[in-house]
C-alpha positions as a printed NumPy array, in Angstrom:
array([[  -4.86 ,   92.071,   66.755],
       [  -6.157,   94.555,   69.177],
       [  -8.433,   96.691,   67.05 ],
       [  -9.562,  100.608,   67.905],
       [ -12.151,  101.309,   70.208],
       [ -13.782,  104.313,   68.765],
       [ -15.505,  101.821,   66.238],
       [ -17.721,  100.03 ,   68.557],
       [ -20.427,   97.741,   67.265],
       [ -22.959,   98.613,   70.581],
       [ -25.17 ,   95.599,   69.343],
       [ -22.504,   92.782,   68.418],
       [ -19.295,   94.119,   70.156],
       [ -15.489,   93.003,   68.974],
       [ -15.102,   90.455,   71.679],
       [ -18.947,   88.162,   69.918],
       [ -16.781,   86.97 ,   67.622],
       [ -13.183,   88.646,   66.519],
       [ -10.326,   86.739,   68.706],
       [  -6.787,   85.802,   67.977],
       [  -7.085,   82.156,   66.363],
       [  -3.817,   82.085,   68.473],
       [  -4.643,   82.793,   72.168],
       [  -6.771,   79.884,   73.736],
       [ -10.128,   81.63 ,   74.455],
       [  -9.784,   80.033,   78.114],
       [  -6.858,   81.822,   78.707],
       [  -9.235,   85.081,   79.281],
       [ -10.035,   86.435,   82.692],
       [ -13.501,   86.481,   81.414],
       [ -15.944,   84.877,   79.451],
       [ -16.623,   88.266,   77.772],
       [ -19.733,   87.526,   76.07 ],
       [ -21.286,   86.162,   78.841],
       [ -19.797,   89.487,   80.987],
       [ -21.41 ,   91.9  ,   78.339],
       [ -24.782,   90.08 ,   78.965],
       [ -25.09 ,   89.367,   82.49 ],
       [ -23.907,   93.594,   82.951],
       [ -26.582,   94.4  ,   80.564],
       [ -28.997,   92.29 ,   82.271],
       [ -28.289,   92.848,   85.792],
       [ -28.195,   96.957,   85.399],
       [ -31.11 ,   96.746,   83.03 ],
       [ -32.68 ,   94.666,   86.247],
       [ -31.947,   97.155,   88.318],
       [ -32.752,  100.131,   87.072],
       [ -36.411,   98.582,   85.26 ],
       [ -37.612,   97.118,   88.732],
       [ -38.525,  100.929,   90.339],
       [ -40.437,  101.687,   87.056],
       [ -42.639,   98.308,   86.778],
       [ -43.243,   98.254,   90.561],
       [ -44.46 ,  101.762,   90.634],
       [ -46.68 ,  101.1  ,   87.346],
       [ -48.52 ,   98.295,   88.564],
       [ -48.647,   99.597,   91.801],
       [ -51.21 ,  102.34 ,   90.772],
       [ -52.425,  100.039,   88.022],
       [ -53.426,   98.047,   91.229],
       [ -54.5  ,  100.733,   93.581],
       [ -56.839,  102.305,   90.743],
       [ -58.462,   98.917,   89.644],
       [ -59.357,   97.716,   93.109],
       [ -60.954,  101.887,   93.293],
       [ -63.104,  100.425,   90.591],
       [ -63.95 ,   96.897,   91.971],
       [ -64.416,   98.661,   95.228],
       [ -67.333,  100.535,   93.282],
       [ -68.407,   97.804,   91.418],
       [ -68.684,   94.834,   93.973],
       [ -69.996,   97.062,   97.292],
       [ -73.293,   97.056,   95.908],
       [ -73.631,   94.17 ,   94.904],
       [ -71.734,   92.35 ,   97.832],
       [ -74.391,   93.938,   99.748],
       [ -77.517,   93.281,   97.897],
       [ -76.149,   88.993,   97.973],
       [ -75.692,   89.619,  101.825],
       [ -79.296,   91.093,  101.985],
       [ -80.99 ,   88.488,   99.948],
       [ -79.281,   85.714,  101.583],
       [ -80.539,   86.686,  105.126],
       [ -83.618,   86.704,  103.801],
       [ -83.801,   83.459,  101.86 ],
       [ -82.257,   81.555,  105.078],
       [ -84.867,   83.602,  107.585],
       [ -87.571,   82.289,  105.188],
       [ -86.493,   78.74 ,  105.828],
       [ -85.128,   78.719,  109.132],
       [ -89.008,   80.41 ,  110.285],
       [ -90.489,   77.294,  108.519],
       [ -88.139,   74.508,  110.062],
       [ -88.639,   76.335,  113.243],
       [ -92.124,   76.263,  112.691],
       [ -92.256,   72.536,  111.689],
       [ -90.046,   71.694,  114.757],
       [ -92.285,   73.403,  117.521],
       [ -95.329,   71.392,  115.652],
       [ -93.046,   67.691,  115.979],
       [ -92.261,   68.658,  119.299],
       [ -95.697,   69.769,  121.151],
       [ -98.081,   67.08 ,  119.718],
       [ -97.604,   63.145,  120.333],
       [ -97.336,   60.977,  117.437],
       [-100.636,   59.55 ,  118.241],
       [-102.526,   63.329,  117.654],
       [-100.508,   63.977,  114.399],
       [-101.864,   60.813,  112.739],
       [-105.052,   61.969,  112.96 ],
       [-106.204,   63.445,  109.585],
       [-108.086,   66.034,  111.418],
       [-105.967,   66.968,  113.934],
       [-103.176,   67.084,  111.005],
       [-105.459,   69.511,  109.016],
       [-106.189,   71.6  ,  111.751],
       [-102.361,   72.365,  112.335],
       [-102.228,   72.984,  108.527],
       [-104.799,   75.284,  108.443],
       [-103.244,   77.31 ,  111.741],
       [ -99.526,   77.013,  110.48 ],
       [-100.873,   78.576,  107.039],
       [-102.69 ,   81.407,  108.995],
       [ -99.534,   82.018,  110.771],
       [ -96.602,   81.851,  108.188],
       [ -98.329,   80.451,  105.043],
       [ -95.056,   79.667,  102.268],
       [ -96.56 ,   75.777,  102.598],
       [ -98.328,   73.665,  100.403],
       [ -98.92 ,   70.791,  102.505],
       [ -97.904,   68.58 ,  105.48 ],
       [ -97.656,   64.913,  105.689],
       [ -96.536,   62.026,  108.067],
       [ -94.507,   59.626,  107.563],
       [ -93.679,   55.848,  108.956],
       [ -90.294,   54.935,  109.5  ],
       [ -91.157,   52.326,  106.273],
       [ -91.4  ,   55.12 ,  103.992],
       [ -95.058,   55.23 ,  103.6  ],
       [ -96.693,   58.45 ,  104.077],
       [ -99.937,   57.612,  106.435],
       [-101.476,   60.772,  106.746],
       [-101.343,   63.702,  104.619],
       [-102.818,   67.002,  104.273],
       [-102.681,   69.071,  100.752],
       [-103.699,   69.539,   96.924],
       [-102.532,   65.95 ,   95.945],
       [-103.76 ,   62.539,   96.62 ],
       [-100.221,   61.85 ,   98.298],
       [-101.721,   59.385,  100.765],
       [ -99.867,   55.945,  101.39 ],
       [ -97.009,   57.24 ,   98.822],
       [ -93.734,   55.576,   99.875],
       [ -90.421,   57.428,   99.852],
       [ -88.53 ,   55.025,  100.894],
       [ -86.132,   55.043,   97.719],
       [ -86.123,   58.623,   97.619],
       [ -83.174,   60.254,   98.136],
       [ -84.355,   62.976,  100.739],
       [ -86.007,   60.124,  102.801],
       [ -82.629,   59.097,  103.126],
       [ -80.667,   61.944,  103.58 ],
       [ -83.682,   63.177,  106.53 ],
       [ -83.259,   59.723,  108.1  ],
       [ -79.384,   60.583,  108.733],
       [ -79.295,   64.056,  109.445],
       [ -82.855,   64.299,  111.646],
       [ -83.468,   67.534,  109.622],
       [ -83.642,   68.088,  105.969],
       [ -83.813,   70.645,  103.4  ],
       [ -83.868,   69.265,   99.704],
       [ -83.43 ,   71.025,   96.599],
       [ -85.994,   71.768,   93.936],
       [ -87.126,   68.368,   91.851],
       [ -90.196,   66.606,   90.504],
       [ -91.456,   64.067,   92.569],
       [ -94.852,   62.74 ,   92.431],
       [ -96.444,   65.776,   91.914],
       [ -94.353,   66.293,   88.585],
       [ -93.932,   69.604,   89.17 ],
       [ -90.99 ,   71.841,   90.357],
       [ -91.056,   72.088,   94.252],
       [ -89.227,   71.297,   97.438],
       [ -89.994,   69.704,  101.377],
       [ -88.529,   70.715,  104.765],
       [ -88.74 ,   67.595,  106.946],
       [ -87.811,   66.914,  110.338],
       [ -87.439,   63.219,  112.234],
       [ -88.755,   62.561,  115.692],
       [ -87.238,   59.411,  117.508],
       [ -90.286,   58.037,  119.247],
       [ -89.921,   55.746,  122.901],
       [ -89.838,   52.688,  121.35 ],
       [ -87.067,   53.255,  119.101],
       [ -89.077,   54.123,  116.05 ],
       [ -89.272,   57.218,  114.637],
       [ -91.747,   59.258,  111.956],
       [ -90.949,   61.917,  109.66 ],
       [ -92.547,   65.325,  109.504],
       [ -92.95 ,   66.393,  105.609],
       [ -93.871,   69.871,  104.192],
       [ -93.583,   70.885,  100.793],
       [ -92.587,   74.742,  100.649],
       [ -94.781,   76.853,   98.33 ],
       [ -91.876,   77.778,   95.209],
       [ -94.07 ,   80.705,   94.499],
       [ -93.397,   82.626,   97.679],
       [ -89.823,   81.43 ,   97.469],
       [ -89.782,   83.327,   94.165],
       [ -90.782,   85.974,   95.477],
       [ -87.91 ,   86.881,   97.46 ],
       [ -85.68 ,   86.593,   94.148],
       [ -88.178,   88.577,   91.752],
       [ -88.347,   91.348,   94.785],
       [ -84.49 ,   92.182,   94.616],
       [ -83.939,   95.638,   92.815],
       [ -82.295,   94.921,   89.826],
       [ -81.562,   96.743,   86.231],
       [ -81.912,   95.381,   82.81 ],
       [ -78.253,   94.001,   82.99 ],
       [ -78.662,   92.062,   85.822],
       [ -79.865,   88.424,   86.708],
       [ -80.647,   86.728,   90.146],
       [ -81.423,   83.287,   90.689],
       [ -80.99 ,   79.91 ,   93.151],
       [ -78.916,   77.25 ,   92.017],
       [ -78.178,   73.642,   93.879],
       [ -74.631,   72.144,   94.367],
       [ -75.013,   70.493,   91.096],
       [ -75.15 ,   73.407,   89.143],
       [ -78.8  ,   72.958,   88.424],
       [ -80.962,   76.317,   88.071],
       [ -83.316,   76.259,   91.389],
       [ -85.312,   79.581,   90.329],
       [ -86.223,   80.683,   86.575],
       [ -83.193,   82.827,   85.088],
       [ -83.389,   86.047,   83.034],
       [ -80.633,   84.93 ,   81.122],
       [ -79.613,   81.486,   81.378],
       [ -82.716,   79.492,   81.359],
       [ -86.318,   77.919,   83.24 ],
       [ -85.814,   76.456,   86.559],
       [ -84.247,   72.613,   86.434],
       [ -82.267,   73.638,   83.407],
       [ -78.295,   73.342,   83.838],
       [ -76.398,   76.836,   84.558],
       [ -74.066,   76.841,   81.378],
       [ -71.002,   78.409,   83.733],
       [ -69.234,   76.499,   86.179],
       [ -69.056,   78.547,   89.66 ],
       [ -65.465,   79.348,   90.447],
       [ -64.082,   77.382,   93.364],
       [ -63.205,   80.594,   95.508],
       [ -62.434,   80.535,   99.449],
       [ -64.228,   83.367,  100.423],
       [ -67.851,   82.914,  101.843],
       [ -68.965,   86.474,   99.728],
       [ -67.855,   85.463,   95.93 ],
       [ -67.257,   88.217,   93.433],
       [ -65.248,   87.498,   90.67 ],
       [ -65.422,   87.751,   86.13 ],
       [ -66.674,   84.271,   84.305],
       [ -66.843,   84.205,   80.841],
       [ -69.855,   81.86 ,   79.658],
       [ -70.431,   79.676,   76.506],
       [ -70.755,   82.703,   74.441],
       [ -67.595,   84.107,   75.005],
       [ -69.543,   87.028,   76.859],
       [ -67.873,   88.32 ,   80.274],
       [ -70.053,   88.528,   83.037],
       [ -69.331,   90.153,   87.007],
       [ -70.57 ,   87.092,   89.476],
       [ -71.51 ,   86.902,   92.773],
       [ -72.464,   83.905,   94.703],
       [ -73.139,   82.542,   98.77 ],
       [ -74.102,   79.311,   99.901],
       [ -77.596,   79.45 ,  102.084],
       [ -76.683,   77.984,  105.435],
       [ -78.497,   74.76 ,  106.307],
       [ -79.582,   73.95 ,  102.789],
       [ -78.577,   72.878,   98.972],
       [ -79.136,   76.472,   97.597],
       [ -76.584,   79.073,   96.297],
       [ -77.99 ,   82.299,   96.051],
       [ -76.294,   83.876,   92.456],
       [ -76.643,   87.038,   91.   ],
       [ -75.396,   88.642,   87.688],
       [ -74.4  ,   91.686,   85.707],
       [ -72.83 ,   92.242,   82.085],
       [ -69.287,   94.151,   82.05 ],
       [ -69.51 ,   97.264,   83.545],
       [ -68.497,  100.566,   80.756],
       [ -66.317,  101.524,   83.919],
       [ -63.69 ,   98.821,   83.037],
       [ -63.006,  100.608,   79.585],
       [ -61.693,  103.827,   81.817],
       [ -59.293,  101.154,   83.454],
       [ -58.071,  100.103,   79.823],
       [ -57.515,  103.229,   78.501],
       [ -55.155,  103.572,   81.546],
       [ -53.397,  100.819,   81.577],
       [ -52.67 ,  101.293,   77.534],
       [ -51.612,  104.58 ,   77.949],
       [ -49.403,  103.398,   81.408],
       [ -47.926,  100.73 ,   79.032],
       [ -46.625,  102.667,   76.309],
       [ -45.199,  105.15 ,   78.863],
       [ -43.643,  102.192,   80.61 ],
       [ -42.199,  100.687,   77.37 ],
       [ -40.71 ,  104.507,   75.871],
       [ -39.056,  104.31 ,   79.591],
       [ -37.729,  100.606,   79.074],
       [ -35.949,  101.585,   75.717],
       [ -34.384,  104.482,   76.733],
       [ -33.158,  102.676,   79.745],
       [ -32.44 ,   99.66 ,   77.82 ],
       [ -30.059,  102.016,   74.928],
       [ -28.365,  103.539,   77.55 ],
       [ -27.165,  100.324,   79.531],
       [ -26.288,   99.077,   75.913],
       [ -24.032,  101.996,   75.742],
       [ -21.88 ,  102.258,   78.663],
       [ -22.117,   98.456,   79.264],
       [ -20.812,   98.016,   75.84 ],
       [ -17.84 ,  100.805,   76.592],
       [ -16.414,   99.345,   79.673],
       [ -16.718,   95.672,   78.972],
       [ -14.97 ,   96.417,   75.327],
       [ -11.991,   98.47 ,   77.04 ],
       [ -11.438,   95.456,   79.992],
       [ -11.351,   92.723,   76.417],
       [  -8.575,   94.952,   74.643],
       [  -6.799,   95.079,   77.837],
       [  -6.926,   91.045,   78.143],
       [  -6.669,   90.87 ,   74.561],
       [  -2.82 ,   92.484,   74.99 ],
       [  -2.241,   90.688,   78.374],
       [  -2.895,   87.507,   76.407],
       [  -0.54 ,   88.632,   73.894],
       [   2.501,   89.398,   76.03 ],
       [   2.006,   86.406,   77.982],
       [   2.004,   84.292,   74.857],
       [   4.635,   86.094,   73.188],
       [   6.592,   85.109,   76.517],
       [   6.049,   81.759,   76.761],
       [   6.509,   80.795,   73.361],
       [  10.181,   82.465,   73.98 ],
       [  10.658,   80.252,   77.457],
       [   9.864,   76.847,   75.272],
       [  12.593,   77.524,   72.971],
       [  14.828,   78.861,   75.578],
       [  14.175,   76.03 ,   77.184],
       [  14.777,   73.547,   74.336],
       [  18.118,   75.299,   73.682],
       [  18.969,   74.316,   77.21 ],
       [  17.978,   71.298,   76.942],
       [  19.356,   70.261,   73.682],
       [  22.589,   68.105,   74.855],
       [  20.037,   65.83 ,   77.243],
       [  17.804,   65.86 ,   73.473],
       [  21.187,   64.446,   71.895],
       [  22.151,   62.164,   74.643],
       [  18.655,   60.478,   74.037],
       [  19.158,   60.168,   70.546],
       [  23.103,   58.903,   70.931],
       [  21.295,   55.878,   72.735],
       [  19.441,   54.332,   70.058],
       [  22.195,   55.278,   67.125],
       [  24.981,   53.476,   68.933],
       [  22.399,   50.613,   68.589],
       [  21.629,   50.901,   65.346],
       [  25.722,   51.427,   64.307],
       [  26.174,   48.201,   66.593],
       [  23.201,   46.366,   64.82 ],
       [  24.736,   47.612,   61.43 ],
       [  27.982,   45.787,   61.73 ],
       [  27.017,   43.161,   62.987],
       [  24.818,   42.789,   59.407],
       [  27.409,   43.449,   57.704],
       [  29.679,   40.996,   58.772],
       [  26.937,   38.591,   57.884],
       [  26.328,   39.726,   54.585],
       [  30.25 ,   38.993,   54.109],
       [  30.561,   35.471,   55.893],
       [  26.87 ,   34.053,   54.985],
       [  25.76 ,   33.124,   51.777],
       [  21.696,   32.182,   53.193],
       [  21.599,   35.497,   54.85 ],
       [  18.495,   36.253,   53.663],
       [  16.223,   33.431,   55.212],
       [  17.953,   33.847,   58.568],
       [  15.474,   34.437,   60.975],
       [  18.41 ,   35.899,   63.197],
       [  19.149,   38.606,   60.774],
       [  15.774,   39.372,   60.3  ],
       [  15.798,   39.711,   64.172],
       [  18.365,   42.174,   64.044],
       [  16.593,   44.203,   61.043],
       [  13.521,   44.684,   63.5  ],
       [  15.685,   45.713,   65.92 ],
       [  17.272,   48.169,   64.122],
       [  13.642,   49.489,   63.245],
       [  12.303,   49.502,   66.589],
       [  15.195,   52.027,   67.742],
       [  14.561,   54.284,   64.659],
       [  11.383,   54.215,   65.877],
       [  12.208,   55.629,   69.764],
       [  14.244,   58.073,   67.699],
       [  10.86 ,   59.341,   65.733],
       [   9.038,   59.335,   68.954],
       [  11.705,   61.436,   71.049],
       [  11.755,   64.069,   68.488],
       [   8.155,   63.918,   67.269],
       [   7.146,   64.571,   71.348],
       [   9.692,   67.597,   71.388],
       [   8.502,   69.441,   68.368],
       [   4.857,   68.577,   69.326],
       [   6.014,   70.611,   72.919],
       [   7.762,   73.554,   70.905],
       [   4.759,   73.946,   68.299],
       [   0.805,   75.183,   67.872],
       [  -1.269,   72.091,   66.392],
       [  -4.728,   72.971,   65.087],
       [  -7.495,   71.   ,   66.7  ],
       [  -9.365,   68.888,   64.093],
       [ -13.045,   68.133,   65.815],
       [ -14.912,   64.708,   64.798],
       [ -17.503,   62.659,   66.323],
       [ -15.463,   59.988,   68.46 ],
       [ -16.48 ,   56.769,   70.542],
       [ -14.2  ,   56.695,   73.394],
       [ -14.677,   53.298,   74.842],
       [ -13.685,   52.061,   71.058],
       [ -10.909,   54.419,   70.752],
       [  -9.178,   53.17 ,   74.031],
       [  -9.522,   50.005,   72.962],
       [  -7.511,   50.557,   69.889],
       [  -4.843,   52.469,   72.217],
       [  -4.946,   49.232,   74.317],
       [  -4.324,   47.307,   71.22 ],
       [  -0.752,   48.446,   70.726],
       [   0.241,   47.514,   74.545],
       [  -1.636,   43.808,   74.093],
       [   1.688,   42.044,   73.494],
       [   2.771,   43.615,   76.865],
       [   0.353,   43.479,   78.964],
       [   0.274,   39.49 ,   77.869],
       [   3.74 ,   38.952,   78.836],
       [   3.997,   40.921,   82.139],
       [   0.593,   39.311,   83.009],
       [  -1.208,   42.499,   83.586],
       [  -4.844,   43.211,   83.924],
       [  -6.43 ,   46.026,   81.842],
       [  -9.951,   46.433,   82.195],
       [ -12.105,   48.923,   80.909],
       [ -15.453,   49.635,   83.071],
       [ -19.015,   51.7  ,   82.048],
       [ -21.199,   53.024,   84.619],
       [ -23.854,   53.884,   82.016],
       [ -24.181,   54.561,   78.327],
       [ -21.259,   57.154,   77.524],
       [ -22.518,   60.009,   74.645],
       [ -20.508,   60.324,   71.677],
       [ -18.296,   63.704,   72.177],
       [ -17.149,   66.226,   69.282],
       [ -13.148,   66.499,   69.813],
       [  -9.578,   65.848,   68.11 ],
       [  -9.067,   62.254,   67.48 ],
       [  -5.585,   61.903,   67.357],
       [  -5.195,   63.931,   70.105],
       [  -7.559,   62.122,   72.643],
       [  -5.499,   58.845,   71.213],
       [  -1.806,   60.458,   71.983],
       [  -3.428,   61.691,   75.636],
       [  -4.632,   58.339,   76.665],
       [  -1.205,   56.744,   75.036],
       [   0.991,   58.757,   77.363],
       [  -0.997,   58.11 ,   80.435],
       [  -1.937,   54.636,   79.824],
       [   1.872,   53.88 ,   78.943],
       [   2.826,   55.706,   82.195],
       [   0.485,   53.281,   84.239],
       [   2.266,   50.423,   82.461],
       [   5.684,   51.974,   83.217],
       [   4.128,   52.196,   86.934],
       [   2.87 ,   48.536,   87.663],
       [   4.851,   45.274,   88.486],
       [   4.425,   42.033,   86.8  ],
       [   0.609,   40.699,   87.548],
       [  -0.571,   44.379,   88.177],
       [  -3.493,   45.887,   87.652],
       [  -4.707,   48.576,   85.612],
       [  -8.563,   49.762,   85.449],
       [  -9.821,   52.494,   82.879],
       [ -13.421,   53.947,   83.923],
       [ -15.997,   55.798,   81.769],
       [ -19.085,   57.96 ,   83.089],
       [ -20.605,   60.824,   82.39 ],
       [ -21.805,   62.672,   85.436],
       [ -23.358,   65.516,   83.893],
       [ -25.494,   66.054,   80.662],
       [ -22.738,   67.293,   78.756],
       [ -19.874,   65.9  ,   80.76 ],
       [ -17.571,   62.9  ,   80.131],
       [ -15.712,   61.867,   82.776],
       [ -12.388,   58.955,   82.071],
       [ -10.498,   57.63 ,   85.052],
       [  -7.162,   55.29 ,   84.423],
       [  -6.344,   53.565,   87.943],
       [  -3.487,   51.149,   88.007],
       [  -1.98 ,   49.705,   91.983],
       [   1.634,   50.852,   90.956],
       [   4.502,   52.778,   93.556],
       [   2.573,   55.556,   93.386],
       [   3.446,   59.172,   93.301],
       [   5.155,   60.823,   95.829],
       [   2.718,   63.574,   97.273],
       [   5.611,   66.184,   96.555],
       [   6.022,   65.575,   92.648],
       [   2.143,   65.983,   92.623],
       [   2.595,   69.15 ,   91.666],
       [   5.054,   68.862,   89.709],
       [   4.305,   66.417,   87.713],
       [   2.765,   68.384,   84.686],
       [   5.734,   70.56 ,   84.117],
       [   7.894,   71.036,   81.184],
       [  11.094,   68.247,   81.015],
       [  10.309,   67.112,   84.953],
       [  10.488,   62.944,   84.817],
       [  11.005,   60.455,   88.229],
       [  12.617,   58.288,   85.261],
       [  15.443,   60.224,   84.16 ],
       [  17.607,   57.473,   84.721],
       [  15.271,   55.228,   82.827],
       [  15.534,   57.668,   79.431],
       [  12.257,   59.79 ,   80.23 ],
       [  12.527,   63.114,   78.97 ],
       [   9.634,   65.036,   81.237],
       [   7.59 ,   65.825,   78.106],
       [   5.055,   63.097,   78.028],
       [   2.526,   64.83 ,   80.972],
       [   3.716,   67.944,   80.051],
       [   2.201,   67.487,   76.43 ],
       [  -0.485,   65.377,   77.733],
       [  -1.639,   68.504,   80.035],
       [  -1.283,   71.15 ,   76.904],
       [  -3.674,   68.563,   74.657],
       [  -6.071,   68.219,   77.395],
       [  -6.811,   72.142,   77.813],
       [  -6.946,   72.364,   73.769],
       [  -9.636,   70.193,   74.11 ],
       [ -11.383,   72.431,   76.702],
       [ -11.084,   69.72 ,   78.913],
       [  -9.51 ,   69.642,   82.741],
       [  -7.015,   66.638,   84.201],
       [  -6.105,   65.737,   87.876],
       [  -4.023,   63.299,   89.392],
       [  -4.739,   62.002,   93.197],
       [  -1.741,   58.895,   94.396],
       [  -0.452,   57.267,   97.482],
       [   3.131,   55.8  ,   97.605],
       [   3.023,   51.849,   97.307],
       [  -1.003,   51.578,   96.557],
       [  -1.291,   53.092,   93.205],
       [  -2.279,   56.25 ,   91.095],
       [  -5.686,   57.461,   89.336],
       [  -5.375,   60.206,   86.231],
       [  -8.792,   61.443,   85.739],
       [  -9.584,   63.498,   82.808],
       [ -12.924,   65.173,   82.278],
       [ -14.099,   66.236,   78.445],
       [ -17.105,   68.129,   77.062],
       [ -19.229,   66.102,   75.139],
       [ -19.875,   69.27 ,   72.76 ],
       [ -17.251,   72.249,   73.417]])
């Protein structure tokens, strides 16, 4: 059985598959294949961590070296051109709110008092096309500019509503009446009667341009406006005319300053950065194709990665090795553990059935006595009666006669089954139907003592892979022990679940006299009985126990003197 260890298979060791068809693989201390893996793995773990913290540890260090040198400049140009953008507008709201402020309502309806402020403001800041007042109705009643604007309404336009809320507006770039890109700064003033007018300007897109075409930027790069709706606000280099979508969804990023790799219709990689313009709809975005730096950062990282993954094999071989070495010489050591200890207790059982053999005889006395009795007695009526063979007392006797030939088959069938190794034969098998057809041999009993036998489901119960005629000679013993247990009218209740996904769990309750709690543990041994005076032998558990562990299943017994006893058994659905 136990095979050298100087020829060692390091990739499928002698404990994957070779084992003694004899030993019950439970019987190991271990679970060697699962020991041989989980050392592997856990030393492998160990000894692989250093190496792939320390190579992505400088991976990391040297690629934010390289964003550092990437993003700084541009980080700083977005910064830049965003202070300017937002000085442009806040100087023009300022400007418009010192002009709603100082003059009355009355003086800013006048056309010439309104063009004279135009002119001035113009002088002053210029970035304006024109200026215009409007009535809380939406009407605009005086206006100053290019366009014949005057008595326009607004009142379904969506800035008119969004200045009316917020008292101060800065809209995004659209048509309008003009039909042509531009965009307004207007401010409300709450007059003393409770109504209020709205001060309109439409800023000059031209000199707003200005500040994007101004930025200092190579043939690789692109800067532009966009709105919150992803709608180009400035004319792109690259992605289009102003009003035209932005193909590339901005990435939804915490930070205020945004730098970060999208990849765009194309399939083309691009380094973005992006900030919101305080106080208004526009996101200031600017642009640049992969940088030749990031192929320097590749190179490393393939030439980090094959060192990483010579390391990991070496590593790997030699855990394979000496995990393979020790784990092998612990197996042959079980291995002739296993076979000592069966050796020995296949010697005890027939030691003990020596011993036991004149209790074995007195058994089987019983039932011949009967059946020399039972003999006679036929033959007296063969001699005296002539009708002897449609007398249903004879016949009687005949089935008597069988019936004890039959205790003498089971006494001796349960004593070799004790002394000798069955093979397990594994089939698909219902268990709720096979109980049932155990049940069907005790009917006639349970109908004339008036017991109850009910069998209960939690939930559906999986078919499970096991021994048939095993699982029926298990639940015979115990079932017939629960009968042997309960008084005329009792109760017996046999419940099926399965608990976990490849668990089936059977529990036979009957309200019987109970087990003392000091037999508990004795109750699976070889040849002990309570019924000794009753003809029980002590083998019925004993095998029931042995069959249950064949099937790689477990069995427990909890009972209380005078209330009753529950057997559970638990079985794997596929061992």
């Amino acid at each position: 059985m136990i095979k050298s260890i100087k020829n060692i298979n390091f990739f499928k060791p002698p404990f994957w598959e070779d084992r003694d068809p004899n030993l019950e693989q439970k019987e190991s201390l271990f679970d060697y294949r699962k020991l041989w893996i989980g050392v592997i793995a856990i030393i492998s773990l160990v000894a692989s961590v250093p190496l792939f913290v320390l190579t992505f540890l400088n991976l990391s260090i040297y690629e934010k070296a390289i964003q550092a040198e990437v993003e700084y400049p541009l980080i700083r140009l977005i910064s830049n051109t965003k202070n300017s953008i937002s000085f442009f507008l806040e100087e023009r709201k300022s400007a418009l709110k010192f002009i709603v402020e100082n003059n009355s309502f009355a003086k800013l309806s006048k056309q010439d008092e309104l063009g004279k402020i135009y002119t001035d403001f113009q002088k002053a800041f210029g970035g304006i096309v024109d200026l215009g007042i409007i009535n809380s109705k939406g009407t605009q009643t005086v206006y100053v500019g290019h366009y014949n604007l005057k008595g326009k309404n607004y009142e379904n336009q969506e800035w008119y509503k969004e200045v009316i809320l917020k008292e101060y507006y800065v809209s995004d770039i659209f048509l309008g009446y003009r039909n042509m890109p531009h965009f307004i700064i207007a401010i409300k003033k709450m007059l003393p009667n409770g109504d209020f007018f709205i001060l309109r300007s439409t800023i000059d897109t031209n000199k707003f341009n200005q500040i994007i075409s101004g930025l200092e930027t190579d043939s690789t790069s692109d800067a532009f406006i966009l709105n919150e709706k992803n709608i180009l606000q400035t004319d792109s280099k690259f992605f289009g005319k102003v009003l035209s979508s932005f193909p590339i969804e901005l990435p939804k990023c915490k930070a205020v300053k945004r730098i970060c790799e999208i990849t765009d219709h194309n399939g083309l990689k691009w380094v973005l950065g992006y900030t919101r313009i305080p106080n208004s709809p526009f996101i200031f975005a600017l642009v640049k194709k992969p940088l030749v730096l990031r192929s320097g950062l590749n190179s490393l990282k393939k030439e980090t990665f094959y060192v990483l993954g010579f390391s990991l094999v070496i590593v790997l071989g030699v855990v394979i090795f000496i995990s393979t070495s020790l784990v092998t010489k612990i197996y042959y050591a079980d291995m002739r553990r296993l076979a000592l200890l069966h050796k020995a207790e296949h010697s005890n059982k027939l030691a003990s059935i020596g011993r036991l053999a004149a209790g074995v005889a007195h058994e089987i006395n019983n039932p011949l006595a009967i059946i020399n009795e039972k003999a006679g007695l036929m033959k007296d009526l063969f001699i005296y009666s002539k009708k002897y063979q449609h007398d249903k007392k004879l016949l009687d006797l005949v089935e008597s006669i069988l019936k004890q030939v039959e205790r003498c088959r089971e006494i001796t069938h349960r004593l070799l089954g004790f002394a000798r190794h069955v093979d397990v034969k594994m089939e698909e098998v219902d268990l709720e139907s096979l109980i049932k057809e155990v049940l069907s041999f005790l009917h006639k009993e349970a109908e004339y003592r008036g017991i109850d036998v009910k069998i209960v489901k939690k939930h559906t119960i999986p078919l499970i892979k096991s021994d048939r005629g095993k699982l029926q000679q298990i639940f015979l013993n115990i079932i017939n022990n629960a009968f042997a247990a309960v008084s005329k009218g009792g109760h017996i209740i046999i419940s099926l679940e399965s608990p976990k996904q490849n668990i089936v769990r059977i529990s036979i309750t009957d309200d019987g006299i109970g087990i003392p709690k000091e037999n508990l543990k004795k109750i699976f041994e070889p040849f002990f009985s309570t019924k000794q005076d009753k003809g029980g032998t002590g083998l019925g558990l004993s095998i029931t126990y042995g069959l249950v562990k064949k099937l790689k299943g477990d069995i427990s017994v909890k009972s209380e003197v005078g209330k009753g006893t529950t057997f559970t058994i638990s079985l794997p659905v596929n061992p």
